[in-house]
C-alpha positions in Angstrom: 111.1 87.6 124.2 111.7 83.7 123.8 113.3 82.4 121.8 111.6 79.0 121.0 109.1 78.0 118.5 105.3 79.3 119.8 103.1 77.8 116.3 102.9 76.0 113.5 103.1 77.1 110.1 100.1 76.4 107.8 100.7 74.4 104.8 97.1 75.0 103.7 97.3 79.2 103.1 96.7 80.1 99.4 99.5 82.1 98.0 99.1 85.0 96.6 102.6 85.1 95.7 102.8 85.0 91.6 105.3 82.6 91.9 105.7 82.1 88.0 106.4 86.2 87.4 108.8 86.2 89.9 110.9 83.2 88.7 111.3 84.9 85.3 112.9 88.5 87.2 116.5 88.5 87.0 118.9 89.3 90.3 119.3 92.7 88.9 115.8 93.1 88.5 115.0 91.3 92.2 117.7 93.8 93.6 116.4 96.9 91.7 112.8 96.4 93.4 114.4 95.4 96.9 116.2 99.1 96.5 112.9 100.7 94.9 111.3 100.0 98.5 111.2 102.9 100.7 110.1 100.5 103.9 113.6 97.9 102.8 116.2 99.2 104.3 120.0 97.8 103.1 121.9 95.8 105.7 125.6 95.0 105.8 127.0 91.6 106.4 127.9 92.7 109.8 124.2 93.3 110.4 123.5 89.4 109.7 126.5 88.0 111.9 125.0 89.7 114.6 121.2 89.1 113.7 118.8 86.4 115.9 116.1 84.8 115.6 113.4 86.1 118.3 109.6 84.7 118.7 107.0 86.9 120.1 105.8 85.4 123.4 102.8 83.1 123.6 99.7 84.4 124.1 97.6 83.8 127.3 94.5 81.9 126.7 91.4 83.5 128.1 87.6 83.8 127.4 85.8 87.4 127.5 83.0 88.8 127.0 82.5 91.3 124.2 79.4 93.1 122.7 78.1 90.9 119.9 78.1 94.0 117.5 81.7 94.8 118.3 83.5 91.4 117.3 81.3 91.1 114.1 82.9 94.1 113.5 86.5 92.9 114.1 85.3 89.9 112.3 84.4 91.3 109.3 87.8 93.3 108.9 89.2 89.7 107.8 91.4 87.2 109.4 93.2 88.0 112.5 90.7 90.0 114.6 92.2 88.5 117.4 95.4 89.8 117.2 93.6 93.2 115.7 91.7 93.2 119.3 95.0 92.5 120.9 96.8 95.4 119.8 93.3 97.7 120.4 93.8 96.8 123.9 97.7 97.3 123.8 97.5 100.9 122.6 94.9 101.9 125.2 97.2 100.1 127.8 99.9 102.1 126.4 98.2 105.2 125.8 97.0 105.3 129.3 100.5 105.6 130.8 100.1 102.7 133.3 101.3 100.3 131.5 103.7 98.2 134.4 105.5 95.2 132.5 106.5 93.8 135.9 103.2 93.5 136.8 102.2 90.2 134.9 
């Protein structure tokens, strides 16, 4: 991966973050959810003064051709069908065992 800024951050997304119920948890209380969190795993400070920032690679630009009823579809599952069509494709490459990352 490379490691150099690929986007821009929007300014303009709505939170839904509820900023004021959060300000009013304690540490304690932060660190006691953190820790209630099956998927947040504890890390030591060794872990950090190791750790690196990594950005995915850029996407290729490309037009195709898909079946009208098909992207609707991926539409309608909300924002980010593009990246939801992306990883469609991925697993198949994946799952088809030919996947060659030399290749491209």
């Amino acid at each position: 991966m490379k490691e150099e800024l690929i986007g821009e951050i929007s300014m303009n997304a709505e939170s839904k973050t509820d900023w004021e119920r959060l300000s009013r948890l304690s540490d304690e209380e932060i660190h006691a959810s953190a820790m209630a969190d099956p998927d947040a795993l504890p890390t030591s400070e060794a872990f950090w003064n190791n750790a690196r920032l990594v950005y995915p690679e850029a996407k290729e630009t490309i037009t195709i051709r898909l079946d009208k009823e098909m992207l609707m579809w991926f539409k309608s599952q909300g924002k980010g069908y593009q990246s939801r069509i992306n990883a469609v494709l991925c697993a198949y490459m994946k799952a088809t065992g030919k996947h060659n990352p030399q290749s491209s």
